[in-house]
C-alpha positions, -999 to +999 in steps of 0.1 A: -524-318+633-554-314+610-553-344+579-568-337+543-594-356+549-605-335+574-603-301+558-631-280+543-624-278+503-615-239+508-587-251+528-574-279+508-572-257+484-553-229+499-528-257+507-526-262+470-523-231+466-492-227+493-477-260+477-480-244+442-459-211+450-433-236+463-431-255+440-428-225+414-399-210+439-382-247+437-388-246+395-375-210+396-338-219+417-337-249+399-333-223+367-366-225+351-387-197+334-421-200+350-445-187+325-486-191+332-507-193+306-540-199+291-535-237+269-568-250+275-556-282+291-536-289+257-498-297+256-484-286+286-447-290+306-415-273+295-389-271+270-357-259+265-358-229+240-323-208+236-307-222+265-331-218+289-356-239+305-392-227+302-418-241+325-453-239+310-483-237+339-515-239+319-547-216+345-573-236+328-561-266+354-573-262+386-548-258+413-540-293+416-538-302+386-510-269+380-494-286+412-488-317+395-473-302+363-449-283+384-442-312+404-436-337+372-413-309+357-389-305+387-386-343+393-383-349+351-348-321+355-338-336+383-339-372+366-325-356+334-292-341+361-289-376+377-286-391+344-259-367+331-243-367+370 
């Protein structure tokens, strides 16, 4: 098995990449509206609008840094469910 540490940067980032699309699959089940968008790094997560759940990813993050706001939004819901559960 090959570590991070080890990898060329194209590679790490593909793995982002590949961690990404899961994590947007996960957001999706989980009953999210996955919209990407340009915000310029400004106020980004979700909201609730009308009864559904809207999942902002802003593209002028890199890769990781949309990882990480996917990643915060599907542990904030699942929180927010444990709480109600």
């Amino acid at each position: 098995m090959t570590n991070a540490t080890n990898q060329s940067p194209q590679s790490t980032t593909q793995f982002a990449l590949d961690r990404l699309a899961k994590a947007i699959a996960t957001a999706k089940r989980l009953g999210f509206v996955v919209r990407s968008e340009w915000l310029g790094g400004s106020a980004t997560g979700w909201c609730e609008l009308g009864g559904k759940r809207i999942l902002f990813v802003d593209l002028s993050l890199s890769v990781h840094e949309q990882l990480e706001q996917v990643e915060a939004a599907i542990e904030a819901l699942q929180a927010e469910r444990n709480k109600t559960a």
